[in-house]
N, C-alpha and C positions, 0 to 999 in steps of 0.2 A: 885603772884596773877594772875590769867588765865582771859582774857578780854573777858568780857560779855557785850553784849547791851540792850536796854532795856526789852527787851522778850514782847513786845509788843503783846498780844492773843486776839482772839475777838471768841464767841461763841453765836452762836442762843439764845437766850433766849426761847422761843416764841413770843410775841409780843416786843420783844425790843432783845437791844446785847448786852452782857456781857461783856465788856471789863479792860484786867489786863497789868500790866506791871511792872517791877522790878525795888525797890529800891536798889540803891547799896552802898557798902560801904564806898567810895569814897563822896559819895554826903553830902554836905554841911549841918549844922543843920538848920533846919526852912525852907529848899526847899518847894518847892510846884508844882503842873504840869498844865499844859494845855493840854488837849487834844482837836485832830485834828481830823473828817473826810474828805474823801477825796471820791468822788461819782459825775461819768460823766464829772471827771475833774476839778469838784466844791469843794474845800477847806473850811469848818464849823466849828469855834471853838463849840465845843461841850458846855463848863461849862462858866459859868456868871462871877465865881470869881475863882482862882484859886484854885486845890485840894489840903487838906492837910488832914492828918490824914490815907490816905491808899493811895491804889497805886490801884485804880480800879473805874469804872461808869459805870452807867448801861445806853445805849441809847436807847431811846424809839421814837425815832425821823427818824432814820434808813429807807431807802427802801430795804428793805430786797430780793426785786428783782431783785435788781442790785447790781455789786458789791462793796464793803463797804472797805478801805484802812485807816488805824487807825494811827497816832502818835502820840507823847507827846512831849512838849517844857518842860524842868526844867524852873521855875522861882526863881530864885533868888532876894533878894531888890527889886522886884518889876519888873525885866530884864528879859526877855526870852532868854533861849538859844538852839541851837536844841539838839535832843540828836539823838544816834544810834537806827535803830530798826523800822520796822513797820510790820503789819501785813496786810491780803486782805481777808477779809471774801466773800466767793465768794457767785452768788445772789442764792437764797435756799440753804445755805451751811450749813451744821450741822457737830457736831463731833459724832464719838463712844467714849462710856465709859465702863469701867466695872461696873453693877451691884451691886446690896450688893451680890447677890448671883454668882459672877461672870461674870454672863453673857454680852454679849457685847449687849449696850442699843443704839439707837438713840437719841439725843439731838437736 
């Protein structure tokens, strides 16, 4: 097995960030995550309770002017622990995509 970390991604939305990150095969059943922004220094757990059922939230909290540094804690039993991986959505940062019709889009 080839060692991945959590692919941690964060994408414009428009008014909010997209943010994903990988579950792997390794991870325990019933985990859960925390996520982390990290903006001017400032460290926010983003969710109230922790995520279960995907590996993704949308933040609509963001200053999207500055720039935005994302992680995830696994929690286990109730424990947090750190994991690999982060991303820095930089401030006005967007992706390209392809298209339905191929062409390369701004996001």
């Amino acid at each position: 097995m080839e060692y991945l970390d959590r692919g941690v991604y964060a994408v414009n939305a428009g008014n909010a960030v997209f943010v994903s990150w990988r579950s792997l095969e390794e991870d325990p059943a019933g985990c859960a995550f925390n996520l982390y922004r990290t903006t001017d220094g400032t460290t926010t757990k983003l969710n109230a309770s922790p995520i279960t059922g995907g590996t993704n939230y949308t933040d609509t909290t963001a200053d999207q002017t500055k720039d935005n540094t994302y992680f995830v804690k696994m929690v286990t039993g109730g424990a947090e622990t750190a994991t690999d991986g982060s991303f820095t959505l930089k401030a006005g940062g967007s992706i390209f995509t392809k298209g339905n019709a191929g062409a390369a889009q701004v996001m």
